[in-house]
LUMBA-42479 format. One record per residue (C-alpha): y, x, z; residue in one letter. Coordinates in steps of 0.02 Angstrom, whole numbers, padded with zeros to 5 digits, always signed. Layout:
N
YXZa...
# end
This chain:
582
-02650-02401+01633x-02675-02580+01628x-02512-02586+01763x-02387-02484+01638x-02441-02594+01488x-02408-02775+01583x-02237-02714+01630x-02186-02640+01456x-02250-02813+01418x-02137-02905+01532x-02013-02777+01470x-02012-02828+01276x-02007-03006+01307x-01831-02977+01422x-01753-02874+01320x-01797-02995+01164x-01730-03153+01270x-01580-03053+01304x-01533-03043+01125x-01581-03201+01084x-01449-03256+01194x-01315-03148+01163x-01349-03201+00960x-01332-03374+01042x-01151-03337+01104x-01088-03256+00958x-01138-03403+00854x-01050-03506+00960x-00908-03381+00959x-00901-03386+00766x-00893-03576+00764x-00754-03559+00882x-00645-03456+00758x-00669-03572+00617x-00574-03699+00699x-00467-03625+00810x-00313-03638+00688x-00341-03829+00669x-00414-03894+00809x-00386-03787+00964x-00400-03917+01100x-00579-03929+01027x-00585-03756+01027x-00529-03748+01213x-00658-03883+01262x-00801-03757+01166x-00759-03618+01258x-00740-03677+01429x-00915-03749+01409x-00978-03562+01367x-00894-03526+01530x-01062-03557+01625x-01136-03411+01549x-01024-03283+01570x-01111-03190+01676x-01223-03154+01550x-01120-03098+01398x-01118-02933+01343x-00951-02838+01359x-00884-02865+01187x-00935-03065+01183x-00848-03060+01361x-00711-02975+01277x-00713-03097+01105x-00725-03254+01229x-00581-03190+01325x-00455-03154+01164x-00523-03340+01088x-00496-03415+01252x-00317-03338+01277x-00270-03387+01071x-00329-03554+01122x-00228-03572+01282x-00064-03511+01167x-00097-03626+01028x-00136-03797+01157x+00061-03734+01228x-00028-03692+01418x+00116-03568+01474x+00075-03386+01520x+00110-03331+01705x+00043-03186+01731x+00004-03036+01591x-00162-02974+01663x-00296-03040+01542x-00189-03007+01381x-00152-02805+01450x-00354-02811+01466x-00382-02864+01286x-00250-02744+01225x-00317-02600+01307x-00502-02636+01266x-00473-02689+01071x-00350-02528+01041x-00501-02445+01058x-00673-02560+01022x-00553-02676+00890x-00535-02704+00710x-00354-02697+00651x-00363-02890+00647x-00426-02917+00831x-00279-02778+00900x-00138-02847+00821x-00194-03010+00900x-00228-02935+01074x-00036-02868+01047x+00034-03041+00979x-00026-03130+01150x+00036-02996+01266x+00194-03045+01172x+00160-03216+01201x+00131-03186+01368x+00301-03085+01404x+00391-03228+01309x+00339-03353+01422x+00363-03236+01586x+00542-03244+01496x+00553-03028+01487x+00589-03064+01284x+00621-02853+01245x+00451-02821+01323x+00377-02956+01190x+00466-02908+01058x+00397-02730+01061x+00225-02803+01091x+00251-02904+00905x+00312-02745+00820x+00163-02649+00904x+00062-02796+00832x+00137-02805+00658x+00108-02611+00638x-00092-02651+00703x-00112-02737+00543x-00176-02691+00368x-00090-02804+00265x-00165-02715+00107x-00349-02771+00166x-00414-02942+00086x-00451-02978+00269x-00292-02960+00352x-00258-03116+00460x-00112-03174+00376x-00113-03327+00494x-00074-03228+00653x+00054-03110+00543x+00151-03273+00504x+00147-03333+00683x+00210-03175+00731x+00361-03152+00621x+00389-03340+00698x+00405-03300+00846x+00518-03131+00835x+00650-03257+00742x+00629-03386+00888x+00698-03218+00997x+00841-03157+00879x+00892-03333+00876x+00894-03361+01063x+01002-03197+01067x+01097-03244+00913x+01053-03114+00824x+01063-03229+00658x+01031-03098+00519x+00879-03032+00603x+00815-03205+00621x+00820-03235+00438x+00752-03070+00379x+00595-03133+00513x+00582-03308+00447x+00582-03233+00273x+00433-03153+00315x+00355-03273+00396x+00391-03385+00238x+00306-03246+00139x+00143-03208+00255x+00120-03422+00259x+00092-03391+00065x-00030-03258+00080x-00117-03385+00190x-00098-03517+00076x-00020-03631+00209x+00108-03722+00101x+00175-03801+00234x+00230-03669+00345x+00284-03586+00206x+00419-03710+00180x+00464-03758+00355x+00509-03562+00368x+00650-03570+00220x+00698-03746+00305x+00726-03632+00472x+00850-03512+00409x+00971-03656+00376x+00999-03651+00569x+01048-03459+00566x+01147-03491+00390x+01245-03630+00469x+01284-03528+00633x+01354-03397+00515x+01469-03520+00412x+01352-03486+00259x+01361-03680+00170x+01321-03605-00003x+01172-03534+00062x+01132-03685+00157x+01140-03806+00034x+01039-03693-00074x+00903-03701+00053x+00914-03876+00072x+00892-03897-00119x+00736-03780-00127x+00645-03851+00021x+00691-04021-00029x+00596-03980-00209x+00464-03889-00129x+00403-04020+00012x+00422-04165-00140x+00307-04058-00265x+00162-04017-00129x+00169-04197-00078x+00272-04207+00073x+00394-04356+00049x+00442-04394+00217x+00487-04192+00246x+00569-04187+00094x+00699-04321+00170x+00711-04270+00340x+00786-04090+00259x+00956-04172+00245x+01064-04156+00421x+01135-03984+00405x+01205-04031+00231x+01282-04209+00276x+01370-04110+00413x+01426-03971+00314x+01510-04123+00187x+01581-04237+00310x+01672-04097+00388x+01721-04034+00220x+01781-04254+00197x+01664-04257+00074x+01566-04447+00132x+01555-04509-00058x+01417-04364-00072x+01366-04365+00108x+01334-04561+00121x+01197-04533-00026x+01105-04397+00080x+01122-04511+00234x+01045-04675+00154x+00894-04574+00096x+00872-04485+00271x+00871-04646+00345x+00759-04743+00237x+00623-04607+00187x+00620-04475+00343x+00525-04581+00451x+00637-04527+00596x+00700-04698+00637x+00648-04842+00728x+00676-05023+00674x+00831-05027+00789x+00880-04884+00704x+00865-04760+00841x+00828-04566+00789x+00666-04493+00845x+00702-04398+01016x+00769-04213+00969x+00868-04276+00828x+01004-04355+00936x+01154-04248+00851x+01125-04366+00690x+01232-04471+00802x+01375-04368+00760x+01355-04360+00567x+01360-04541+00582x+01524-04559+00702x+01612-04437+00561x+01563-04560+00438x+01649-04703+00502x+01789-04620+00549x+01818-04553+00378x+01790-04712+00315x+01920-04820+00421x+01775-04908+00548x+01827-04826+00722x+01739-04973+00798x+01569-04902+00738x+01624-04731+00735x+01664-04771+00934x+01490-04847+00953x+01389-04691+00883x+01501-04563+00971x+01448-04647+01156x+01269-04621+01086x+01289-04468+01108x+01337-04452+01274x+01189-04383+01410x+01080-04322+01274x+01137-04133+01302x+01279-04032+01363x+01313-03983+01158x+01300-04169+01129x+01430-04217+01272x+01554-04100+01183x+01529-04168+01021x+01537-04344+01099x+01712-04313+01175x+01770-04241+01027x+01723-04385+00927x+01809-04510+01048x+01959-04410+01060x+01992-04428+00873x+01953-04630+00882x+02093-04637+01043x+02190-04545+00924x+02167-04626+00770x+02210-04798+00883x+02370-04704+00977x+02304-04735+01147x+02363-04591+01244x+02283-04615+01375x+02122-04605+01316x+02159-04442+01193x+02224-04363+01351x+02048-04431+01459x+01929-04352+01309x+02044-04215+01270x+02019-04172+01455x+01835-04209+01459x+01798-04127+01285x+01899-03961+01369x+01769-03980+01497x+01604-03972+01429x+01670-03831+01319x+01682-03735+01480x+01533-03755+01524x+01451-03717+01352x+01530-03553+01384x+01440-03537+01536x+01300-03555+01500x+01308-03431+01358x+01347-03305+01483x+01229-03352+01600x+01122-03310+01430x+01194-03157+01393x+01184-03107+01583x+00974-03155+01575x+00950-03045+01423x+01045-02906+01512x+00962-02927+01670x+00780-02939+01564x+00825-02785+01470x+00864-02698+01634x+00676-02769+01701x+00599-02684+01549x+00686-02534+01583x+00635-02528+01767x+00463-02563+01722x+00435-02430+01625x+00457-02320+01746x+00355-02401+01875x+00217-02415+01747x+00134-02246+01795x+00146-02282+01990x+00060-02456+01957x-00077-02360+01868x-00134-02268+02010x-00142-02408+02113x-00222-02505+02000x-00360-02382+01995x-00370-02377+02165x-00402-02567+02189x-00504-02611+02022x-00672-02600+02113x-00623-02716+02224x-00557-02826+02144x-00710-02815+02016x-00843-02843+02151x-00731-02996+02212x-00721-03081+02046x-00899-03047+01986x-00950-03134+02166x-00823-03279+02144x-00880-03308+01965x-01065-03301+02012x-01043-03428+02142x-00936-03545+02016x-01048-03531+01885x-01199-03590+02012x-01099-03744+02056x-01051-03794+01900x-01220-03770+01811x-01305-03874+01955x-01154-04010+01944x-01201-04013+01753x-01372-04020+01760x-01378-04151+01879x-01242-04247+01787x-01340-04238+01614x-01493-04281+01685x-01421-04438+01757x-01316-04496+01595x-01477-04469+01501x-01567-04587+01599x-01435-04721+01610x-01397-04677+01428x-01572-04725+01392x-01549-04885+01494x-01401-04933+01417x-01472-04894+01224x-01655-05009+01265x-01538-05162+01324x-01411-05130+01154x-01597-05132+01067x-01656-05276+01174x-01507-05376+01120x-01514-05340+00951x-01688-05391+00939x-01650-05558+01015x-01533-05585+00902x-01640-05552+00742x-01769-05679+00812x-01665-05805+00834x-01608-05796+00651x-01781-05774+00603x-01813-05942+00741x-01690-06063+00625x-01768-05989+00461x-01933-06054+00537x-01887-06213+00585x-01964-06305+00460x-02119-06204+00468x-02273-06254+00588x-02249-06278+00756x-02362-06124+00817x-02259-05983+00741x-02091-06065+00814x-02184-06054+00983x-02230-05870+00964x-02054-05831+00917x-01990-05956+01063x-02112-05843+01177x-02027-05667+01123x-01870-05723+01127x-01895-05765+01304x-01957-05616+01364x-01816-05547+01278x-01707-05643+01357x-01803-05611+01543x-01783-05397+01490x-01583-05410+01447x-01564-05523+01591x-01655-05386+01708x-01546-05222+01599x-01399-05321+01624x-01424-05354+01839x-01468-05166+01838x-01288-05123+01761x-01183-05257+01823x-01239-05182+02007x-01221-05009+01941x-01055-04940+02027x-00941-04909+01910x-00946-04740+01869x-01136-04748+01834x-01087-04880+01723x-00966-04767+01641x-01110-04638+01623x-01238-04773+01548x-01100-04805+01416x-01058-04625+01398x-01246-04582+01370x-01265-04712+01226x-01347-04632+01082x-01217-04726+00975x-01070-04641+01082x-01184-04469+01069x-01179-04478+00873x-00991-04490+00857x-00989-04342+00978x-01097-04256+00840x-00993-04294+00706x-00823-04264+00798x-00887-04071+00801x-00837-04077+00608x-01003-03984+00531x-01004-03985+00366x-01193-04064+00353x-01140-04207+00495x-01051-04353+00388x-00908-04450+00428x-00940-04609+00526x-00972-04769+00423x-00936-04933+00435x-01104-04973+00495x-01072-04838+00638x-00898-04922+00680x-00981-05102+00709x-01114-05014+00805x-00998-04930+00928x-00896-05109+00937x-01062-05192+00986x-01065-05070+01113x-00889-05124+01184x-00939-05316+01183x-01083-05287+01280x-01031-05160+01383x-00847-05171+01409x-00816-05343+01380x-00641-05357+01455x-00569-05215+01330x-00670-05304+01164x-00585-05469+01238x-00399-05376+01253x-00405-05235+01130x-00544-05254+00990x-00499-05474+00971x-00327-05432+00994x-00233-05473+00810x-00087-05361+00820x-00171-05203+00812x-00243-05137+00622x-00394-05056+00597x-00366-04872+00637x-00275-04941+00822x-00448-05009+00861x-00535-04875+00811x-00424-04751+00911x-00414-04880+01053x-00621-04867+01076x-00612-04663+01043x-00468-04664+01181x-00557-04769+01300x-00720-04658+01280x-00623-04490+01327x-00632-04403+01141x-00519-04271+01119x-00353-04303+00998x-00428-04150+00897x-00593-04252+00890x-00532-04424+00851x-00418-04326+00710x-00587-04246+00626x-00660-04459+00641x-00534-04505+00561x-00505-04395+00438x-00298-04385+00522x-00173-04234+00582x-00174-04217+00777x-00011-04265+00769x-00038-04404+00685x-00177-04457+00823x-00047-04442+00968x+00086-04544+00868x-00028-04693+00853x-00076-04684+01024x+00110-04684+01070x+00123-04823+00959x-00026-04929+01038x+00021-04885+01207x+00203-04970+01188x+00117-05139+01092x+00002-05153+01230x+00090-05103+01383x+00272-05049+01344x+00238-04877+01368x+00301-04757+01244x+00203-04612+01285x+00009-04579+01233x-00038-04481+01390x-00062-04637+01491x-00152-04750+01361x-00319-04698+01442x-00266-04729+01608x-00198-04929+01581x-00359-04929+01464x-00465-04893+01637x-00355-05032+01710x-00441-05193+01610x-00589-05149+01710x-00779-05127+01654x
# end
């Protein structure tokens, strides 16, 4: 008797630590979802940490970590190869889901096709996953129904199926409002100019611009609101109209924010290039219409054409034959193989329709063999997972346990220091007071000094990546990581907490406070993104510190990264960071 109540004992207390960790995940889980949308790099980082318990998630918080781990993936750009995991959320949520979680499962199978270029197979998945939803319930995710209609237009497009893209930008203009994202609203009207233009539609075009000009001003979006001009400039400097068109073009220039102080477009812009070689040709100035025209040139194939055409009509304008006859010959050219490539399209979206049709039919045979294998292949994964999961819980632990103790080292010398310092104010305020508490304060200040001295032998013959942990397990670095998880009760860092964590760099790091922190030609925010940077925050974290768009994040870093080194990209700021040396 005693026997059977022990082990209903034992029993109990499983099953209740069993739910207390499965309430565990889906808290986790939930925080994942609120910020999925904004920041899903942080999003990824979250779930790839839940990644070491696995194992012991129930089948729907497997399930829910698999569909937030996939959205993730799709919104951080990582390209789809293969559709396995998407076909396993689809077939488990058409049946376990809400209408919400299967017309997601169906959007990234659609994602997933996209990518895997087979673009009839996705488009049926986003119709399968528009008809999922319940747009009538105050819960509908709006979000994903606007991404959706996005991405169908991206398809028409591609295939240039221009009416259909526009009926599918309208309504992801429309779902955008019902998610009261302003923005995308707005940028989904400035879209259809594309399809309106391709279709010879000015009046429609310039009606667009006009609206979505109005529209980014009102909801405070300045810059957007200038950078909405291109299409229309084009349309009136091919019409001859440059009176109108040079207005447009000095407030593009000046307010968009696309240009450089050389006056260089941001990259993707390049056919501006052309506007501005019509311009001076319709104004007399072939020298500078020359000069923008061989801007052009080795941008893109489109680009090339429009470049020859440009300089054939300068040769032309100056009656050198010989040159009209060289660009006529050259502009003849790259129309050819314009046209090539469109058939080369036109043969892909045959030979992809032709893929979806095959299959289908080889769908059912799949199936069976499927079946046959999926206990196999089940038994291999669960073993490979197990054994990951070992590895990389006993790499963690023994990682954490050593950054906590050199993080501890490292925050007892910070207080040692700072303690030192306070005496030695508190040693010239006492000065002129008797001679025994000066030696009492001359006595702590050099045991102080004999206890940095001894922290600061310990880390100087620290190798550095122990020294990098020390740093890393700072209790100042540890409460930016706290407040970089953006929790509502966790404020924003103050100034106090910025001098701390450049106190941290002096001591610690003193060739990057000597090079980056001292250095007079950065502002404020560089610094502060500099130090984030440096200690391996996240751009999705360093935009919640800062209160900034991601975007915004990786532009200053591009920024920094060509003042400091001449490198115009922000992937490789951290890496000539590492190079200054600890």
């Amino acid at each position: 008797m005693k026997s059977i109540r022990t082990t209903t004992f034992f029993l109990v207390l499983l099953v209740l630590y069993a739910c207390t960790s499965q309430q565990r995940h889906e808290q986790a889980l939930q925080k994942v979802k609120s910020i999925i949308n904004e920041h899903p790099d942080s999003a990824m980082k979250m779930l790839d940490e839940m990644e070491v318990h696995a194992d012991g998630f129930s089948k729907r918080t497997r399930m829910q970590w698999l569909m937030l781990r996939v959205s993730a993936q799709n919104k951080c750009y990582v390209d789809f190869t293969s559709d396995s995991i998407p076909k396993l959320l689809v077939d488990y949520y058409d049946h376990h889901g809400s209408p919400n979680e299967r017309m997601t499962a169906h959007y990234l199978l659609g994602r997933a096709y996209h990518d895997m270029g087979e673009a009839p197979m996705a488009l049926r998945c986003y119709q399968d996953a528009v008809e999922c939803a319940d747009t009538l319930s105050k819960d509908c995710d709006f979000y994903t129904m606007c991404s959706i209609h996005g991405q169908m237009a991206m398809i028409f497009n591609e295939q240039h199926l221009h009416k259909e893209s526009i009926e599918m930008l309208k309504l992801h203009s429309y779902y955008a409002q019902r998610d009261h994202n302003v923005l995308s609203s707005i940028k989904g009207k400035e879209l259809q100019m594309l399809s309106y233009f391709a279709m010879d539609d000015t009046a429609s075009c310039f009606k667009l611009t006009e609206e979505c000009h109005r529209l980014y001003t009102a909801n405070g979006f300045p810059e957007k609101a200038a950078s909405i001009y291109p299409t229309a400039i084009l349309i009136l400097l091919q019409d001859g109209q440059w009176q109108r068109a040079h207005g447009l073009m000095q407030e593009y220039e000046g307010a968009s924010g696309l240009f450089d102080k050389n006056g260089n477009i941001a990259p993707g812009k390049e056919k501006y290039y052309y506007c501005k070689g019509l311009y001076y040709m319709l104004t007399h100035q072939t020298d500078s219409a020359e000069f923008f025209f061989r801007k052009l040139l080795g941008f893109h194939q489109n680009r090339d054409y429009e470049a020859y055409k440009g300089l054939q009509n300068v040769y032309h304008e100056r009656r050198n034959a010989d040159s009209v006859m060289k660009y006529s010959t050259l502009c003849e050219q790259a129309l050819d193989s314009i046209q090539k490539d469109d058939q080369s399209d036109a043969l892909a979206i045959t030979h992809s329709l032709y893929n979806y049709s095959r299959q289908e039919k080889m769908a059912a045979k799949k199936s069976l063999e499927a079946e046959q294998t999926k206990w196999r292949m089940t038994l291999a994964i669960i073993l490979v997972l197990l054994a990951a999961a070992l590895l990389l819980y006993l790499s963690y632990q023994k990682r954490r346990k050593k950054e906590k103790e050199l993080g501890e080292m490292n925050t007892s010398y910070m207080e040692a220091v700072k303690k030192q310092e306070l005496l030695k104010q508190e040693l010239q305020m006492l000065e002129i007071d008797r001679d025994g508490i000066i030696e009492s304060k001359q006595k702590e200040i050099s045991a102080l000094q004999k206890e940095i001295e001894r922290y600061k032998m310990t880390f100087d013959n620290l190798p550095d990546h122990d020294k990098e942990a020390a740093i890393m397990g700072n209790k100042v670095v540890h409460s930016f990581e706290d407040m970089a998880k953006g929790k509502r009760d966790v404020p924003m860092p103050t100034e106090g907490d910025w001098q701390s964590l450049i106190g941290l760099f002096s001591k610690n790091l003193p060739a990057f406070y000597r090079e980056i922190l001292l250095n007079d030609g950065l502002t404020k925010l560089e610094k502060e993104i500099c130090m984030l940077c440096r200690l391996n925050f996240p751009n999705g974290e360093m935009a919640v510190l800062l209160d900034k768009s991601t975007q915004s994040v990786t532009n200053i870093k591009s920024k920094v990264n060509f003042k400091l080194f001449g490198e115009k990209s922000a992937t490789s700021l951290k890496k000539n960071f590492m190079r200054l040396g600890m």
